[in-house]
C-alpha positions in Angstrom: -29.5 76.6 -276.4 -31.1 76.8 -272.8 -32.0 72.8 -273.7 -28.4 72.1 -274.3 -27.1 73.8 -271.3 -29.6 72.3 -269.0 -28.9 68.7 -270.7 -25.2 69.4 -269.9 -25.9 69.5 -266.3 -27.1 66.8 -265.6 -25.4 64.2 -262.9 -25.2 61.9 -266.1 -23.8 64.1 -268.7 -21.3 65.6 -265.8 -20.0 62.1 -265.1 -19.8 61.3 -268.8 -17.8 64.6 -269.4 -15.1 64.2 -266.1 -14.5 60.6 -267.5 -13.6 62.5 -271.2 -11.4 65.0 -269.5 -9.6 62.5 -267.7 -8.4 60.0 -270.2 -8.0 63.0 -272.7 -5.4 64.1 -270.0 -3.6 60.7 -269.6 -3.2 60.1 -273.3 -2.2 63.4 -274.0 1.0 62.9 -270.7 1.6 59.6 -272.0 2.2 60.9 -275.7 3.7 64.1 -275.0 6.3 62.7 -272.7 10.3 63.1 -274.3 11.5 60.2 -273.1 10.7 56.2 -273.5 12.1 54.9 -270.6 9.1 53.7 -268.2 8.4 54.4 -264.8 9.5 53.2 -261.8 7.2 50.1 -261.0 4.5 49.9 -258.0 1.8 48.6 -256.9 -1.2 47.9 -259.4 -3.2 50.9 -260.4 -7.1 51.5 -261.4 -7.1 52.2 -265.0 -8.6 55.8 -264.4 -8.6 57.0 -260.6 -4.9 55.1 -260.3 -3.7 54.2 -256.8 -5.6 54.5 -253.9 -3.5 56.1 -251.2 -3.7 54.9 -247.7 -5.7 57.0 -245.6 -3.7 56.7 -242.1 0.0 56.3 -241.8 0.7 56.4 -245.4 4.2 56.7 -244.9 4.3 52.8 -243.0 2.5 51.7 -246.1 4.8 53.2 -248.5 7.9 51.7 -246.6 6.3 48.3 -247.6 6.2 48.9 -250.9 9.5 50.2 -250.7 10.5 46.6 -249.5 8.2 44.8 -252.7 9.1 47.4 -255.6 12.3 49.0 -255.0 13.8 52.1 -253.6 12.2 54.2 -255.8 8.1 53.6 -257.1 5.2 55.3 -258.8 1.9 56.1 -258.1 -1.5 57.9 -259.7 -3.7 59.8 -258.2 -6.3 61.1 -261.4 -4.5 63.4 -263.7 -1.0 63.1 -261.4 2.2 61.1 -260.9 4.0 60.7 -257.5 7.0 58.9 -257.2 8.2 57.8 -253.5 11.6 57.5 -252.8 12.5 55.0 -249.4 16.6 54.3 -249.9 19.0 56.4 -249.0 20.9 56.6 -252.0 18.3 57.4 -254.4 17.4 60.2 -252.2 20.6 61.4 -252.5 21.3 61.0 -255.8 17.6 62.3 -256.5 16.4 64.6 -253.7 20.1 65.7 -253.3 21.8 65.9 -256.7 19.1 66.9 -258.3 17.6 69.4 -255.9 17.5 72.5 -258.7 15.2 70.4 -260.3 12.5 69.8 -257.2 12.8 73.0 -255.4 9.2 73.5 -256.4 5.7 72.2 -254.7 3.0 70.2 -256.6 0.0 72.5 -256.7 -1.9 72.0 -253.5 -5.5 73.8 -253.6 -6.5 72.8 -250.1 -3.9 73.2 -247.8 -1.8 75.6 -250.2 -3.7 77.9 -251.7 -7.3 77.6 -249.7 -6.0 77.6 -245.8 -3.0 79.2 -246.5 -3.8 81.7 -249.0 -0.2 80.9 -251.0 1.7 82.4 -248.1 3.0 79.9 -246.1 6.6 79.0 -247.4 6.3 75.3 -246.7 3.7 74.6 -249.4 4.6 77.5 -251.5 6.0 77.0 -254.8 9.0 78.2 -256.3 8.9 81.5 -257.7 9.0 85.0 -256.9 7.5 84.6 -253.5 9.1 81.9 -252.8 12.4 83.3 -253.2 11.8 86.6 -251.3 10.1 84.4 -248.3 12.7 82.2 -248.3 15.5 84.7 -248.5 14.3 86.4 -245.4 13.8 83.0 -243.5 16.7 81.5 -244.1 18.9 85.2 -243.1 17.8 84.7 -239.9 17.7 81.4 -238.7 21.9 81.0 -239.8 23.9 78.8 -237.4 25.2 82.2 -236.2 22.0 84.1 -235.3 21.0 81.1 -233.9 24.5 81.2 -231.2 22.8 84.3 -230.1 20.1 82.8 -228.4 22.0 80.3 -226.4 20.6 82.1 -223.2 17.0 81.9 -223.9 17.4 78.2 -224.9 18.9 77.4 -222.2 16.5 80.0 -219.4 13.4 78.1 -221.3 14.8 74.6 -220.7 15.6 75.6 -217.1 12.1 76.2 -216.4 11.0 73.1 -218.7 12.6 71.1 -215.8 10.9 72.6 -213.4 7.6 72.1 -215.0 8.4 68.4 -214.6 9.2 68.6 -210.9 5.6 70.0 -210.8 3.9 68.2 -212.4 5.8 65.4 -214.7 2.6 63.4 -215.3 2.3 67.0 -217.8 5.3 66.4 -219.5 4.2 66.5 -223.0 2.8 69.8 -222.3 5.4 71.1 -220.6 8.1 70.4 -224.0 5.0 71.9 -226.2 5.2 74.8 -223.3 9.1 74.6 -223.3 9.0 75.2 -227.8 6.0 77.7 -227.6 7.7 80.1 -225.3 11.1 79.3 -227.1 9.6 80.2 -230.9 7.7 82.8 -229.4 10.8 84.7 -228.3 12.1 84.4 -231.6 9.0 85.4 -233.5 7.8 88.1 -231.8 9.9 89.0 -228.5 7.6 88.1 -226.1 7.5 85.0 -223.8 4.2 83.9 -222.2 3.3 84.9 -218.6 0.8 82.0 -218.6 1.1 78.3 -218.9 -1.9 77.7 -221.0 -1.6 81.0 -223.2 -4.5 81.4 -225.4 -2.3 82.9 -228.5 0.0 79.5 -227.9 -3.8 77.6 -227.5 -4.9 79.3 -231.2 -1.7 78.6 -232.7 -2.5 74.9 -231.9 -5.8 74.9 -233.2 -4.4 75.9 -236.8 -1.0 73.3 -236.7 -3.6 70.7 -235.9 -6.0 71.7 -239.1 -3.0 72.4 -241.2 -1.2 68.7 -240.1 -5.4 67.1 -240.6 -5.2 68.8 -244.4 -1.6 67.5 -245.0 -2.4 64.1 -245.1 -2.2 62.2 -248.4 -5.3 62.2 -250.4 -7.6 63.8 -247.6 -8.8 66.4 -250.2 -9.5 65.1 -253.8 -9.9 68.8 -254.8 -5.8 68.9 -255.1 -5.6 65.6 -257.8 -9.4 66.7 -259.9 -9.4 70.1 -259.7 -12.5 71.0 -260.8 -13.9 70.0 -257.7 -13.3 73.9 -256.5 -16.1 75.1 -258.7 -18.3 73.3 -256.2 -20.1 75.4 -253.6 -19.1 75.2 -249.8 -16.4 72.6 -250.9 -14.2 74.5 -249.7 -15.7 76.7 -247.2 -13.7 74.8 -243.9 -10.4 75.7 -245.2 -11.8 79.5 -246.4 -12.7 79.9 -242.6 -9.9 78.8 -241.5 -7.6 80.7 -243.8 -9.2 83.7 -242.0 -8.7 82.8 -238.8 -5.1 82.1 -239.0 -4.4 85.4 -240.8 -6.1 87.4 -238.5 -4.0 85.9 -235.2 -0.6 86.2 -237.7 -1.0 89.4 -238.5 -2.2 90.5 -235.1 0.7 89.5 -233.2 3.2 90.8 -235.5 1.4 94.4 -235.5 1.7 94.1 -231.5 5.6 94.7 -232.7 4.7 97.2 -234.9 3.1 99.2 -232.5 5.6 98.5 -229.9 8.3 100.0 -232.4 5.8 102.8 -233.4 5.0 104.1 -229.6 9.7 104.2 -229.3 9.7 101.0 -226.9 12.4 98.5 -226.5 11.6 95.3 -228.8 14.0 92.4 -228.1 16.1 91.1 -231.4 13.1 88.9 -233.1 12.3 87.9 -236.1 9.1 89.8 -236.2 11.3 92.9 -235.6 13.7 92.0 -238.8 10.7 91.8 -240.7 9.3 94.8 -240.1 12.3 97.2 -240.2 13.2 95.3 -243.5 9.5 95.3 -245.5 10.5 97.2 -248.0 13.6 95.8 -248.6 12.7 92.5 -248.4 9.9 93.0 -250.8 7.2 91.2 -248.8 2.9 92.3 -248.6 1.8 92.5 -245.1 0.1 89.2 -245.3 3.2 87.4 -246.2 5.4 89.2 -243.6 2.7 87.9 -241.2 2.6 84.5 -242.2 6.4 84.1 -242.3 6.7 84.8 -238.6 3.8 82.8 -238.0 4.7 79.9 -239.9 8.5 80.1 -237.8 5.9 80.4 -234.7 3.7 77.4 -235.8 5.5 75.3 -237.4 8.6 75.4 -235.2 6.8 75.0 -231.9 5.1 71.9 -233.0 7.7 69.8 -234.3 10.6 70.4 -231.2 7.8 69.8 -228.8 7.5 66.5 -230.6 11.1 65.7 -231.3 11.6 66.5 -227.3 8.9 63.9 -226.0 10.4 61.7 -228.3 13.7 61.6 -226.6 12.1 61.1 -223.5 10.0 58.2 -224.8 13.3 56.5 -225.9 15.0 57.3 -223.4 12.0 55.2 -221.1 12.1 52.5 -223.7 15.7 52.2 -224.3 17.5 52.3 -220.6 20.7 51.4 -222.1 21.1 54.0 -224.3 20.3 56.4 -221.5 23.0 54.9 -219.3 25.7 55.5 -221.4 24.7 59.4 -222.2 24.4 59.8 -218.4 28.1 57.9 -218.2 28.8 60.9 -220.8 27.5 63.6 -218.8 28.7 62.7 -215.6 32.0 62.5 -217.1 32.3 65.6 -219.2 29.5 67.8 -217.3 29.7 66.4 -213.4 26.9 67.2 -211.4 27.6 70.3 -210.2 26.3 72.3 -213.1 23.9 71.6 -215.9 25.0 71.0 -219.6 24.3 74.0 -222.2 23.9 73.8 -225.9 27.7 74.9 -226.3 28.8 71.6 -224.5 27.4 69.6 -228.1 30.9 69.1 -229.2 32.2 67.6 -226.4 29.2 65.2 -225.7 29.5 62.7 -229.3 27.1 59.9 -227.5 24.3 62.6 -225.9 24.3 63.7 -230.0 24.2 60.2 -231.3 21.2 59.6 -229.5 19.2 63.1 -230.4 20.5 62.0 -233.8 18.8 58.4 -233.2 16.1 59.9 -232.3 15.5 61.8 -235.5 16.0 58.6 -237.6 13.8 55.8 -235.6 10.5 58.5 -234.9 11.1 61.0 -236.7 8.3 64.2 -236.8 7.5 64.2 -240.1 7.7 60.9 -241.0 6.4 60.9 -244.5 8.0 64.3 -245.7 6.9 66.8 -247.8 6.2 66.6 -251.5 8.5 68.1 -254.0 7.6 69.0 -257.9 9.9 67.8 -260.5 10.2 70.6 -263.0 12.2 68.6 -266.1 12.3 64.7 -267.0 14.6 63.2 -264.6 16.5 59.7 -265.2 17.5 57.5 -262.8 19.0 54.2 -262.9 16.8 53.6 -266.6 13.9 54.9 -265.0 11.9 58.1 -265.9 10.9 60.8 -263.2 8.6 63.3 -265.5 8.2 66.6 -265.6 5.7 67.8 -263.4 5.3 64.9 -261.1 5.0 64.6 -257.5 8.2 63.7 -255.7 8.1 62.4 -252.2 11.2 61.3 -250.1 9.3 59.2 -247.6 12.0 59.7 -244.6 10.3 57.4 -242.4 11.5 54.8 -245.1 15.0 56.3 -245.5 15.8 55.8 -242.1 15.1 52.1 -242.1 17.5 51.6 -245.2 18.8 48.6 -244.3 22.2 48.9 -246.3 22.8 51.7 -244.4 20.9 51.5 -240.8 21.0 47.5 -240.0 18.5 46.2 -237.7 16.7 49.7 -238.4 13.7 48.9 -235.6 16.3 49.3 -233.1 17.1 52.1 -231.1 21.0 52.0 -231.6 22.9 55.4 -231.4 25.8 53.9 -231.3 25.5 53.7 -235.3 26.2 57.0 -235.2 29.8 56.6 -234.2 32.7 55.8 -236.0 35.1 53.8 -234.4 36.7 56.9 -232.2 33.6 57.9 -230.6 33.4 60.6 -233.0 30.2 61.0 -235.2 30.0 59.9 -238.2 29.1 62.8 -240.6 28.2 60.6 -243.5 25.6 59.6 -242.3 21.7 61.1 -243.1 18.6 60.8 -242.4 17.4 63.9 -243.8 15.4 64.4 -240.8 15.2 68.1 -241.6 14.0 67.5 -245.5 15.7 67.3 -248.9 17.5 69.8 -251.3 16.8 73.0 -251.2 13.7 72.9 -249.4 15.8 71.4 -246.1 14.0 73.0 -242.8 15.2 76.7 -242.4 14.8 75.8 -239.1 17.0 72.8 -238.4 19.8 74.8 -236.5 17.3 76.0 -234.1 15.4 72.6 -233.4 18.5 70.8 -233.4 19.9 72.8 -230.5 16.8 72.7 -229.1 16.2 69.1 -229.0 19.9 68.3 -227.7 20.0 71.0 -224.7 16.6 69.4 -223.5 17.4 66.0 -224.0 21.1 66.3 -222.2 19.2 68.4 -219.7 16.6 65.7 -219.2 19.0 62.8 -218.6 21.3 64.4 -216.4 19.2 65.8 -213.8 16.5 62.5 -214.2 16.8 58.8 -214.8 13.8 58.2 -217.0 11.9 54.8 -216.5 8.6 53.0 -217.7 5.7 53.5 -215.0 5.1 49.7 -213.9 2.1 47.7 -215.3 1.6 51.1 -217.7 3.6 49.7 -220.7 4.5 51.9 -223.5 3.6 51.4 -227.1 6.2 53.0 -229.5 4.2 52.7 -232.2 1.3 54.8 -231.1 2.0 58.4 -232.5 -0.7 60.6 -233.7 -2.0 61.0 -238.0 -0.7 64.2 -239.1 1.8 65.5 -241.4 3.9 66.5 -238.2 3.7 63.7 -235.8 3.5 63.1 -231.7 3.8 60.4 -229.6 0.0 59.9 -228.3 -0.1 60.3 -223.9 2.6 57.5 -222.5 3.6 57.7 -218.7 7.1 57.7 -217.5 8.7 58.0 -214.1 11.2 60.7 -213.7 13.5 59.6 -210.7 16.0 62.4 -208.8 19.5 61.5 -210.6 22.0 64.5 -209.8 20.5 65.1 -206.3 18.7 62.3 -204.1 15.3 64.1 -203.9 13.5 65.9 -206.5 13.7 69.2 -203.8 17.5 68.6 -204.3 16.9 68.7 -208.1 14.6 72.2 -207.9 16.9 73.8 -205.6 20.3 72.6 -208.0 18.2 73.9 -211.3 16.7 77.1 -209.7 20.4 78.1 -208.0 22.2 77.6 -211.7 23.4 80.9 -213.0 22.8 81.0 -216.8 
């Protein structure tokens, strides 16, 4: 027996056995599946391993093969099925009318279940858990409770522009400032005394592992896996799981013991959590990670979607004339807009809006599950495959968005001016696993953009030119360092623009 065993492990007999499993497991999904309708094509696949997935910018590559195999293709990675979805019809009539159906995740054993111990709601699949996480999320984050927090939006984006009177070659930092101290207030009550907080620095550190172990393909552990079983495999994400836990759960106990000792704790989210455990159902590590994750995760992608509207605005000068023509009209410059001016400001929306479609922050989306046989247009979407609406393809549907490189926000508006609320670019996600957050960024994203544009006309630094193209590899993407000029627009000198910001009442 101990001859057997020992003849069993070697590399040979390994190898021999993987290769069995494997084509024992594509057989058995090809014979097993109800339906004979066929995939949807894509590009040629190994015989065993399938596809080989880009390793950088997969979502540019899968927008050319959206352009050579249709708005919907497949792909295989080992034992799975993914199916990527670039049009925006078929995400509708897929991602959208069939959202019951992909509310769940695809198993994800590195960043899902090793880094974030099942607990973080954006890679946690539908259940249980995922119903009480995402009950609790999504009762606080409603258009209404977000109307609530119109003055710290707005105090936080008053000191954003002053940041860039300061120092505006910093002003990528100062939107990730602006977003940190923002989420922070909502998370846990507390805004940072210092500019470079060390809780905001940690936080970082774990949104850039988490966006490094999002990538497509980066762990093979997730498509064979086996590859677990293997010692130390693992042990970077097992570290770093631990980490993040421990800063999650100590800044929501700094609540608890705020409540505990009778002081006054500002409406948060931390607070709802806590006076609502019970109730809500949740363990203390999942009550820690979902005011974490609305920490993280938020902070990250409206500091992004902020420099982004800066970037076009530096790129795009005519756009930015005619929201300025906007604001001077509607606003003046005798006070500074606010979030509740949105309505009344169509082309300042049309360009946040633009923004979203032509860079958006997480250009490749997130991967749904498909949890029955779906059909579309005599094509097969099975059970159990990996569904991914690639949004950096959906918002360069040509049918829809024409001339889709260009920055045009007039596409958002209909022939009155007002805008046009047909139109998606599922910036936010797809179905029922749409951004919680998306009311909050959104007003986030508009108050600092308007704010931006009326007090600064934003311009390229000359003989530094600016490549739009140059964004960083993660999940959640930023523009890479660019310089701009921010010129004094509602007063003649940037002292006249302090003194104008500092003196408005909020």
């Amino acid at each position: 027996m101990s001859v057997l065993f020992d003849t069993l492990l070697q590399p040979q007999s390994v190898a021999v056995i993987v290769l069995c499993l494997t084509l024992l497991a594509v057989i058995h999904k090809r014979l097993s599946s109800p339906s004979s309708l066929p995939l949807p094509p894509g590009p040629p696949k190994h015989w065993l391993f399938g596809n080989k997935l880009p390793k950088a910018f997969a979502y540019r590559k899968f927008e050319e093969w959206t352009q050579e195999y249709g708005p919907v293709f497949s792909l295989r990675q080992g034992f799975e099925t993914i199916i990527v979805i670039g049009r925006l019809q078929a995400a509708i009539d897929i991602m959208e009318k069939e959202g019951a159906a992909l509310v769940d995740r695809p198993r994800s054993i590195a960043a899902g279940e090793t880094l974030s111990g099942g607990m973080r709601l954006l890679l946690t699949p539908a259940g249980e858990r995922f119903k009480r996480m995402r009950r609790a999320l999504h009762a606080y984050l409603q258009p209404k409770i977000v109307l609530t927090y119109g003055h710290i939006l707005m105090g936080r984006a008053k000191q954003h522009i002053l940041d860039i009177l300061d120092n505006p070659e910093r002003h990528q930092d100062h939107a990730k400032r602006y977003a940190a101290s923002v989420v922070m207030a909502l998370a846990y009550g507390t805004v940072p005394e210092e500019y470079d907080d060390p809780d905001i620095a940690s936080v970082n550190v774990c949104l850039t592992r988490l966006g490094n172990n999002l990538r497509p393909g980066i762990w093979k552990v997730d498509f064979y896996p086996f590859l677990r079983y293997i010692p130390g495999y693992l042990k970077e994400l097992q570290d770093g799981h631990t980490e993040e836990l421990d800063l999650f759960k100590r800044k929501l106990y700094e609540v608890r013991d705020k409540l505990a000792r009778g002081e006054e704790v500002p409406n948060c989210f931390g607070k709802y959590l806590l006076e609502r455990q019970k109730e809500l159902e949740l363990s203390d590590g999942e009550t820690a990670y979902l005011a974490g994750s609305m920490f993280g995760a938020g902070s990250d992608t409206t500091a992004s979607a902020i420099s982004i509207t800066v970037l076009a605005a530096a790129c795009y000068p005519e756009a930015q004339a005619r929201v300025q023509e906007e604001l001077d009209q509607v606003i003046g410059r005798d006070r500074a807009p606010t979030s509740a001016d949105m309505d009344m400001l169509p082309q300042t929306h049309a360009f946040v809006l633009e923004t979203f479609r032509w860079r958006p922050v997480s250009a490749g989306g997130f991967a749904h599950k498909s949890t029955k046989d779906i059909i579309w247009q005599n094509y097969r979407i099975p059970k159990g495959a990996t569904v991914i609406g690639n949004v950096w393809a959906v918002g360069r549907d040509p049918q829809y968005f024409p001339d889709p490189e260009k920055f045009n926000p007039q596409r958002w508006l209909d022939k009155q001016g007002k805008i046009r609320e047909e139109l998606k670019a599922f910036t936010f996600g797809f179905g029922r696993r749409v951004c919680p957050g998306q009311y909050m960024a959104a007003a986030s994203v508009f108050l600092n953009a308007a704010l931006i544009q009326w007090a600064f006309k934003v311009r390229k630094v000359e003989g530094a030119p600016i490549d739009e193209l140059a964004f960083t590899e993660s999940a959640n993407t930023h523009p890479l360092p660019f310089k701009v000029v921010f010129e004094p627009r509602v007063a003649k000198t940037l002292e006249g623009v302090r003194e104008m910001v500092e003196d408005y009442a909020l």
